[in-house]
N, C-alpha and C positions, 0 to 999 in steps of 0.2 A: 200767639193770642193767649191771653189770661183769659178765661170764662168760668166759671163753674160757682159763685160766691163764695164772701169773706172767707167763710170758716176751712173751705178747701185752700183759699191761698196762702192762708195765716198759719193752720192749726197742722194741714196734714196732708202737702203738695209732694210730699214721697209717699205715697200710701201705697201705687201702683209697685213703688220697686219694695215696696213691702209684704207684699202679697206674690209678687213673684218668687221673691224669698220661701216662702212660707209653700210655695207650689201649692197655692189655694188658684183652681181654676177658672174655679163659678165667680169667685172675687176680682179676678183680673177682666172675665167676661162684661162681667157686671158696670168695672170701674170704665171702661173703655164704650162704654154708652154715654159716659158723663162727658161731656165737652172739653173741659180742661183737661184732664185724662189723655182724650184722645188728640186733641190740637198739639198736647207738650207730651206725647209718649218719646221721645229720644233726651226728655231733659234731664239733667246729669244732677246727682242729689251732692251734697255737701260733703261727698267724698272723692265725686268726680267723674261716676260709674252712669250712663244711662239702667232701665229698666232690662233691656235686653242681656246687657251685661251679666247680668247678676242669674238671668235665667240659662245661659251658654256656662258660668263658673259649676252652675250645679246640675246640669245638662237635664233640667225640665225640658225637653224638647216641643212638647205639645204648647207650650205656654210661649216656648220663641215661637213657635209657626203663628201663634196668633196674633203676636204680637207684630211680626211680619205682615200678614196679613191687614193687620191696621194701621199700615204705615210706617213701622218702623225703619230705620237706616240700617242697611246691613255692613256698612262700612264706618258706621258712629265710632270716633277713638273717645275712650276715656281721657281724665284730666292727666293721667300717668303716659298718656300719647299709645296705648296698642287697642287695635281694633278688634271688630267682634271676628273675624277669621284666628288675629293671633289669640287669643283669648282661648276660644275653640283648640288651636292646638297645642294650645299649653294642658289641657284637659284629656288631650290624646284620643279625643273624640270621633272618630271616623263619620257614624249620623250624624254629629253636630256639624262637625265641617264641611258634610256634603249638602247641608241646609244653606249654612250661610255663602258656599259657592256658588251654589244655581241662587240665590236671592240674589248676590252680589252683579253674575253674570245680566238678572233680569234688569237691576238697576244699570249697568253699563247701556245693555241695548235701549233702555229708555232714555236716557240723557242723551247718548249718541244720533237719535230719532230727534229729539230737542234741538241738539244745535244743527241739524244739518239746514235750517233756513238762512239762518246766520253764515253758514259754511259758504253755501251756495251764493247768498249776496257778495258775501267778501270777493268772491274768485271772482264774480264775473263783474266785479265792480272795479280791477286790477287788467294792467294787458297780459295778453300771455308772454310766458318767459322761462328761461331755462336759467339754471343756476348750480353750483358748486358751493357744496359747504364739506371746506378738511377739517378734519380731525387728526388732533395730535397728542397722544397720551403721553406723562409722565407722573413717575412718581417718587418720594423722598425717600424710599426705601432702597438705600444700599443694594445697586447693580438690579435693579426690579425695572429702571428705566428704559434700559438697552433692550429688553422682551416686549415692551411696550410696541406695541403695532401702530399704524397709522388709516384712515380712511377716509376715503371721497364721495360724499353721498352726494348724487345725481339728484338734482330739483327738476321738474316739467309739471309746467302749466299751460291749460289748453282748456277755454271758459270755464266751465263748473267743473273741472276735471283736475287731479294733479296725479303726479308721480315720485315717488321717492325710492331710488337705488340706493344700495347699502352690500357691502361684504362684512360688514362687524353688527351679530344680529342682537349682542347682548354682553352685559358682564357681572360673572359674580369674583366677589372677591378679590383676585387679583387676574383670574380668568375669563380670556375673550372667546367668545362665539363666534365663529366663523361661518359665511355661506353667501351664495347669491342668493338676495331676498331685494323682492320690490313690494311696497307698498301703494294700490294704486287706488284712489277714489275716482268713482265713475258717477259725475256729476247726474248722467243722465240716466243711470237704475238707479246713481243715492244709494251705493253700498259699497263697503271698503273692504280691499282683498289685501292678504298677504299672499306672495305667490313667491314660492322657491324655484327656481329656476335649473339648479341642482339635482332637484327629484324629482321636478318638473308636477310639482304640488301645488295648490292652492288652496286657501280656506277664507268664509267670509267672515269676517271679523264682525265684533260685537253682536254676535248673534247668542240668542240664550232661551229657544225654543223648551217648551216643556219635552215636545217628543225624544224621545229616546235621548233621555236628562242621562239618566244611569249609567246606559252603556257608554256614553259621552264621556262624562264629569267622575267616573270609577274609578282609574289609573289618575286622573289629575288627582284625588282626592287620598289613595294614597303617596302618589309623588309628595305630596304635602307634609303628611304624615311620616313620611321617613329623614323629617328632620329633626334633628337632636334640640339643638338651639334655635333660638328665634330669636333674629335679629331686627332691630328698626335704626333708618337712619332718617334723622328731620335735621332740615338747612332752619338756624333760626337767623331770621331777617330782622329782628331790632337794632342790633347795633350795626350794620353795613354801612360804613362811611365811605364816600368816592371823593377824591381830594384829585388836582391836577398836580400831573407827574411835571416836577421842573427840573432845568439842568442845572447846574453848577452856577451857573450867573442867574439862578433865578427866574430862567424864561421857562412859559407853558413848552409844554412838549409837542411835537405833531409829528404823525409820517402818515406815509403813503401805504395803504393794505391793498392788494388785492393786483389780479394780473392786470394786464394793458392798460400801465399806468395808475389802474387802482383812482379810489377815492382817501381823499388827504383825510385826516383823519386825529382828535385831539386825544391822547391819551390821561387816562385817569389812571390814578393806584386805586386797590378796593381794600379795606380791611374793614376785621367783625363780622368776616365770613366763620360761621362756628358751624361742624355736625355737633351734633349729640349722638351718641351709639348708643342704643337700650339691648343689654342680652338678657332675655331668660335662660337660664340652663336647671338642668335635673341632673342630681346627684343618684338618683334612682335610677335612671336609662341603663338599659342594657350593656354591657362590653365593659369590659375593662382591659389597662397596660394596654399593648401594640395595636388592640384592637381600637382601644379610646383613641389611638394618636391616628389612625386612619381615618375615624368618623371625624374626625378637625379638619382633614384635608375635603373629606366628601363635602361638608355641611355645606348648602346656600344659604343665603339669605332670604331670610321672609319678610322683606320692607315692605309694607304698607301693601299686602296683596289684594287689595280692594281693589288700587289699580292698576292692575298685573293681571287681571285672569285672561284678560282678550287676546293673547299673544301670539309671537311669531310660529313660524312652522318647527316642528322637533332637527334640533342639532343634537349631534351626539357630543357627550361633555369633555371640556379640551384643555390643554395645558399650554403654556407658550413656549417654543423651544428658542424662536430668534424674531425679529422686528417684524418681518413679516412671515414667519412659517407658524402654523399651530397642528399639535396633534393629537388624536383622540388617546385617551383615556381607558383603559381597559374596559369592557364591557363586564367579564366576567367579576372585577371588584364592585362595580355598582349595582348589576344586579346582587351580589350578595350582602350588600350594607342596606338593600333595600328590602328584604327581603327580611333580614333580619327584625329592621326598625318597626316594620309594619304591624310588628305582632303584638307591639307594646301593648298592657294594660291600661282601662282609663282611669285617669288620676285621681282621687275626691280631692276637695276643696282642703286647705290646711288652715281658712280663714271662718268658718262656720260659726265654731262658739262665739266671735268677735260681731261676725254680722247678724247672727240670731239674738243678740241682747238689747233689752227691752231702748234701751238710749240710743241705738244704732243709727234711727231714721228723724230722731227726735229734731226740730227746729227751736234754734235760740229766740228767747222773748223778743217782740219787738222785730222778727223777723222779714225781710223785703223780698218777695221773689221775684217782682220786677227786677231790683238791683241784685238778685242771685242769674235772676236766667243773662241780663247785659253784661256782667262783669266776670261769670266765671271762668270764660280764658285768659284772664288774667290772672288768675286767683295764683296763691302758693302753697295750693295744697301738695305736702308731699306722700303723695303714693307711689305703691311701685308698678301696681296690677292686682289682679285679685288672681293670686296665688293659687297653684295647686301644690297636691303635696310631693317634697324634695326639691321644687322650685325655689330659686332664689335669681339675684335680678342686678346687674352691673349697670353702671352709665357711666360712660367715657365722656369726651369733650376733645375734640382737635379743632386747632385754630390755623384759618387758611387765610392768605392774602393773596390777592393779584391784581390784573392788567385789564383795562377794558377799555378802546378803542370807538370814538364815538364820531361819528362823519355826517355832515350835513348835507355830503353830495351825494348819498346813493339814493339811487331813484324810489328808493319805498322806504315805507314808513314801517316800523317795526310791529304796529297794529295790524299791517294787509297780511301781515303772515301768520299770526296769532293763531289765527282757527285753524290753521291748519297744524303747527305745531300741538294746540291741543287736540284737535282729532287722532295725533298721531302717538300723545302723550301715554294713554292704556298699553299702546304695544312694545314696547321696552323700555329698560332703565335709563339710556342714552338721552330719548324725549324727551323722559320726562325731568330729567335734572335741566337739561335745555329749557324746556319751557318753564320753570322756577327763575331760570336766571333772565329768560328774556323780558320775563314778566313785572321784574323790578322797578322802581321809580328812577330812572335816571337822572343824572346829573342835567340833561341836556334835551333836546326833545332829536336829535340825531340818531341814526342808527349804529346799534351796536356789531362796526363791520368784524370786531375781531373782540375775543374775551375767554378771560383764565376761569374755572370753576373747578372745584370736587366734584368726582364722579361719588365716588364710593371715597372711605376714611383715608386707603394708602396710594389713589390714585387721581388726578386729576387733567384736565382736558382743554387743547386750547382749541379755538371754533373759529374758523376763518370764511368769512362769505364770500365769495369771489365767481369771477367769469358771469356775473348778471347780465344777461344779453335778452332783450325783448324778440318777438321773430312772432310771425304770424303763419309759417309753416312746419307747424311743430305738428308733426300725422297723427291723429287720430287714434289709429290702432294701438301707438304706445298704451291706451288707459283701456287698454282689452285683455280679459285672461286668455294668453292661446289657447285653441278646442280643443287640444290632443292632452291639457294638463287634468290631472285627475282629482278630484275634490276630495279634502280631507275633513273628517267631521272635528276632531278633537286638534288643537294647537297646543303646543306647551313650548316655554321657553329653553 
């Protein structure tokens, strides 16, 4: 909504990230009475940065809590694509970053409250059914393939209820997580558990309780914090063309996916599959020689932690030795690369004189902010971030092609399963690239029974649906946490 009169829309609709700047209080207080203000406090000024932003670069804290407070997004990315968590930890903020986790977390458990109407329609608007979805890792990296693991996530559904089994609980890098982990919604409490079946743990997902925030969200917030680099990975979906795969004489392709006989099935190529890789890195961080080449092996990824925080139960961190074996990683090198990292200083801004000058926030004559606030995801502004200092900022580009398999015989429609893919999306990187891919426009209005995707840059994944068998005696108990398992307050990936 635009509200506020001419003179705010024309003259001086960045005033808010101006006074954040400025770490003028009573100003921001002030401005956040006025309607436009407060209807557009996430809109991004003509460099690409919302308000919030600019209050995390220079770690006003009191001025992000208020602005939280009124609404703000604590997951808003800039036009340069990182959000207000990486942002924060580019600044090496420990209070900042523990602000925007528990906001981050509140906003999780609200959306997740949101859709469970939706949820609950879909499932019981579906018969019950059990199902197999493999997974098959590989990747172009010279002999990286043969360590590539495989796995068979168990689908069950039973009315408002469903189940998802899994041994592969995550991946960084080129590293898999290993464990028995079931994810189970229970239609009838409406609350979604992760439960390791290994430590015989469990924990209820998207929960983000003020009580005992601290002791909670403490360790997660330096886990965070003992990353060097920050990493973002975005799938861009403009140019994805799906063309049908032909043979030699020019006919469409088909086969057959899936066990007992399977569903026929028309094959497509996909290409203008593109990551983009964004890294911040600090030339100031800690360590140097043997030491720097060990924090390369430590580092994860911090993709898009906004929707990351809800996660699975703690796996200890592992390496791949063969297809199917993994093994843990020393404790005592993690703890000390942790240990180390945590202590870093917080960074000042290396962008200040730039942002503090009088033209910064200025709007060109004849200015539209209707046609600013519709078109700026398109725009080409080139930013990198708003910089701390010894920050500097890489972007790569790989380009992936593959196979997608589309069949007009399987009994469901790619829509009945949606809500639960995205219910299931916060809790690891596996979902959620899944539900990116499944969410696409297809060629076809068929389901996609089989399909190639990038997980991460040097690894990728094929997705086979099979064994769909409907059954009206699927027990109950499955979507129960057993009573003897012990509840865990904090999850971390």
């Amino acid at each position: 909504m635009i509200n506020g009169g001419d003179d705010v829309i024309n003259n001086s609709p960045f005033l808010l990230h101006s006074k954040v700047c400025e770490n003028n209080l009573n100003e921001v207080v002030r401005l956040l009475k006025i309607t436009f203000y407060r209807d557009n406090i996430d809109l991004r000024d003509l460099h690409g940065y919302p308000a919030s932003h600019y209050a995390i670069h220079f770690g006003y804290k009191e001025i992000l809590q208020i602005l939280l407070q009124n609404g703000a997004d604590p997951t808003k990315k800039s036009l340069a694509g990182w959000s207000c968590m990486q942002e924060a930890l580019g600044r090496c903020d420990k209070e900042l970053v523990a602000i925007i986790l528990h906001a981050t977390k509140l906003k999780i458990h609200n959306e997740f409250k949101k859709r469970i109407p939706n949820l609950l329609s879909a499932l019981n608007n579906i018969p019950d059914f059990e199902m197999d979805l493999k997974w098959e890792f590989k990747s172009w990296v010279p002999l990286v393939s043969r360590f590539c693991p495989y796995d068979n996530y168990k689908i069950y559904k039973r009315g408002s209820s469903f189940r998802v089994n899994t041994t592969i609980t995550g991946i960084e890098g080129i590293t898999f997580k290993r464990g028995e982990l079931s994810f189970i919604f229970n239609g009838e409490q409406q609350k979604l558990y992760s439960v390791d079946f290994g430590k015989k743990q469990y924990a209820e997902l998207s929960l983000a309780k003020a009580t005992d925030a601290k002791a909670v969200e403490e360790e997660e917030v330096d886990i965070l914090l003992s990353v060097k680099n920050i990493n973002r990975v975005k799938l861009l979906q403009d140019q994805i063309v799906f063309s049908p795969s032909k043979s030699w004489f020019g006919n469409e392709k088909f086969e057959r996916i899936g066990d007992n006989h399977g569903w026929n099935a028309k094959i497509y190529n996909v290409s203008g599959i593109d990551l983009k890789i964004m890294s911040r890195k600090n030339r100031l961080a800690n360590g140097n020689g043997k030491e720097k080449d060990k924090d390369k092996e430590k580092d994860k990824e911090i993709c898009d932690y906004e929707t990351n925080t809800t996660t699975t139960t703690t796996t200890t961190t592992t390496t791949t030795t063969s297809s199917n074996e993994i093994t843990p990683t020393s404790s005592t090198d993690i703890h000390h690369h942790f240990q180390r990292r945590k202590d870093l200083k917080i960074r000042e801004s290396s962008m200040k004189s730039k942002i503090m000058t009088k033209d910064y926030f200025a709007v060109p004559q004849n200015f539209d902010l209707k046609y600013h606030i519709d078109n700026i995801d398109k725009s080409k502004i080139k930013e990198t971030g708003l910089l701390c200092e010894g920050e500097s900022v890489s972007v790569k580009s790989k380009n992936f092609e593959g196979t997608i398999w589309i069949s007009d015989e399987f009994p469901r429609k790619i829509t009945d399963l949606l809500p639960i893919f995205e219910v299931l999306t916060p809790t690891n990187k596996l979902f959620s690239r899944l539900n990116e891919f499944v969410s696409l426009k297809f060629p076809s209005d068929g389901f996609p029974v089989k399909l190639d995707f990038p997980v991460v840059p040097t690894i990728t994944a094929t997705v086979t649906f099979q064994n769909y068998v409907e059954r009206e005696d699927i027990k109950p108990d499955l979507f129960e946490v057993p009573r003897d398992f012990v509840k865990k307050k904090r999850l971390t990936n």
